[in-house]
C-alpha positions as CSV (number, residue, x, y, z in Angstrom):
1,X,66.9,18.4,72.4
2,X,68.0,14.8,72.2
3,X,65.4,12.2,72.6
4,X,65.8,8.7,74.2
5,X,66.4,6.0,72.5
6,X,63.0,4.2,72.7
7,X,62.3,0.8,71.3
8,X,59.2,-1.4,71.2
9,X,58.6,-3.4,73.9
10,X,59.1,-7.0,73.5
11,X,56.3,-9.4,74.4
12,X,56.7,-12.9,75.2
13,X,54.4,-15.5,75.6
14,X,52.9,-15.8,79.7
15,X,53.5,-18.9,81.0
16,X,50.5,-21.4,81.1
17,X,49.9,-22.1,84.5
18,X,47.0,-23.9,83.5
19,X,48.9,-26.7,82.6
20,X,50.6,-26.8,86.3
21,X,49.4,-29.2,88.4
22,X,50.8,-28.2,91.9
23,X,50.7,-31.3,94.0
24,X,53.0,-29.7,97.3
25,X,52.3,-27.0,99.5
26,X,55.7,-25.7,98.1
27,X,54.6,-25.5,94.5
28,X,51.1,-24.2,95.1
29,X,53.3,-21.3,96.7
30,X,55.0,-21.1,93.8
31,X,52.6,-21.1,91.2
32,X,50.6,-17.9,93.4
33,X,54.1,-16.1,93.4
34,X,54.7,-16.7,89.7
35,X,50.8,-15.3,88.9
36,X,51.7,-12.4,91.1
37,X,54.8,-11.6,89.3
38,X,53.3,-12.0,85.6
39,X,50.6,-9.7,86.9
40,X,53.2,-7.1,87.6
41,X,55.0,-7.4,85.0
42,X,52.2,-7.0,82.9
43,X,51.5,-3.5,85.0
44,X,54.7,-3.0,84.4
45,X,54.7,-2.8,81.0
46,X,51.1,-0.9,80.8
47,X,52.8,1.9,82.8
48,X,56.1,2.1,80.6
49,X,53.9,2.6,77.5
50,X,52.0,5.1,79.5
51,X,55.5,6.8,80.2
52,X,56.6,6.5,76.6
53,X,53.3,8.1,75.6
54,X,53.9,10.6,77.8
55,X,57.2,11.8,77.1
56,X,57.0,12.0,73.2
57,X,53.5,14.5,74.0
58,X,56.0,16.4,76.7
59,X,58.7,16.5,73.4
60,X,56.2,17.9,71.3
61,X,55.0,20.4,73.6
62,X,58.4,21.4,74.4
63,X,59.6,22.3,70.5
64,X,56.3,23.9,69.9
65,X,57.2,26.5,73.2
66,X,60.9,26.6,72.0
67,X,59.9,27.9,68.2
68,X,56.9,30.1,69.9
69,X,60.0,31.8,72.4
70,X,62.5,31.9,69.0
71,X,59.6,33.8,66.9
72,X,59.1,36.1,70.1
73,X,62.9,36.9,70.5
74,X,63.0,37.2,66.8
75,X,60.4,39.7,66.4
76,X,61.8,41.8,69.9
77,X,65.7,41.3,68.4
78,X,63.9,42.8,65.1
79,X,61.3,45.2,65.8
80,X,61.1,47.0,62.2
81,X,59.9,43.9,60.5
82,X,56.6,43.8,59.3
83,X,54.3,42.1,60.4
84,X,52.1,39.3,58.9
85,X,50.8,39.4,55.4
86,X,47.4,38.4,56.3
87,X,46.8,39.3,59.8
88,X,43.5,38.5,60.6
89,X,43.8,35.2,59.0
90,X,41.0,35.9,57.2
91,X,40.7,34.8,53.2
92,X,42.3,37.4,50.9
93,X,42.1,37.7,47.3
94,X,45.3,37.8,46.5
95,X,45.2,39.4,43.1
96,X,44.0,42.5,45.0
97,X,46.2,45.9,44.8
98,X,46.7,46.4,48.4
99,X,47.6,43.4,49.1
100,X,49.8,43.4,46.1
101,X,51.5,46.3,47.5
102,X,52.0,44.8,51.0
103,X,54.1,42.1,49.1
104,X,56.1,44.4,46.9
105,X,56.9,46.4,50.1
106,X,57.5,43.2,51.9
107,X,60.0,42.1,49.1
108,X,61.8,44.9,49.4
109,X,62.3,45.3,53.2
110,X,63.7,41.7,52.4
111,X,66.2,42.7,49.9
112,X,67.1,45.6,51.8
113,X,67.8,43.8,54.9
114,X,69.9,41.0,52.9
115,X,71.9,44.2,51.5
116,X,72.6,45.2,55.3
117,X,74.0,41.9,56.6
118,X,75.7,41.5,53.0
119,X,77.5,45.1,53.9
């Protein structure tokens, strides 16, 4: 799944509008409009982050799903494979016999199935 090319977003420095003196009707207008549109842009750039945020969660979420639907078609393609070694997900001493023997029979469904697509 490609991704978007996402970079950081650049800030630059607001303009000081302190320092403004607006002496005309026509440049009190002005300054208003110029607050206004640093506001917005400002908004602007809190909801592009939010977007960003947003998308790399969505592309996360989407490649878990796509290897939880490969593992499902996997095991329904391949029905005669075992299953899990430890099921339960419970601790296992490893060194035990039966579980020793679920590897060993493991290790030799593998081989056997390598022989198969080998043949």
């Amino acid at each position: 799944m490609p991704s978007p090319a996402i970079g950081p977003i650049e800030t630059s420095t607001p303009s000081n509008l302190a320092d403004v003196e607006a002496t005309t009707r026509k440049e009190v207008l002005l300054v208003a409009a110029l607050r206004e549109a640093e506001e917005r842009c400002a908004m602007y750039k809190k909801r592009v982050i939010t977007l960003q945020a947003q998308a790399v969660l969505n592309e996360v979420y989407c490649n878990k799903l796509w290897f939880q639907l490969a593992f499902k078609e996997e095991k329904l393609a391949n029905p005669d494979a075992p299953g899990k070694l430890v099921e339960d997900g419970l601790p296992r001493l490893l060194s035990g016999d039966e579980f020793y023997e679920r590897v060993v029979e493991f290790t030799q469904w593998q081989k056997e199935k390598e022989l198969e697509k080998a043949a």
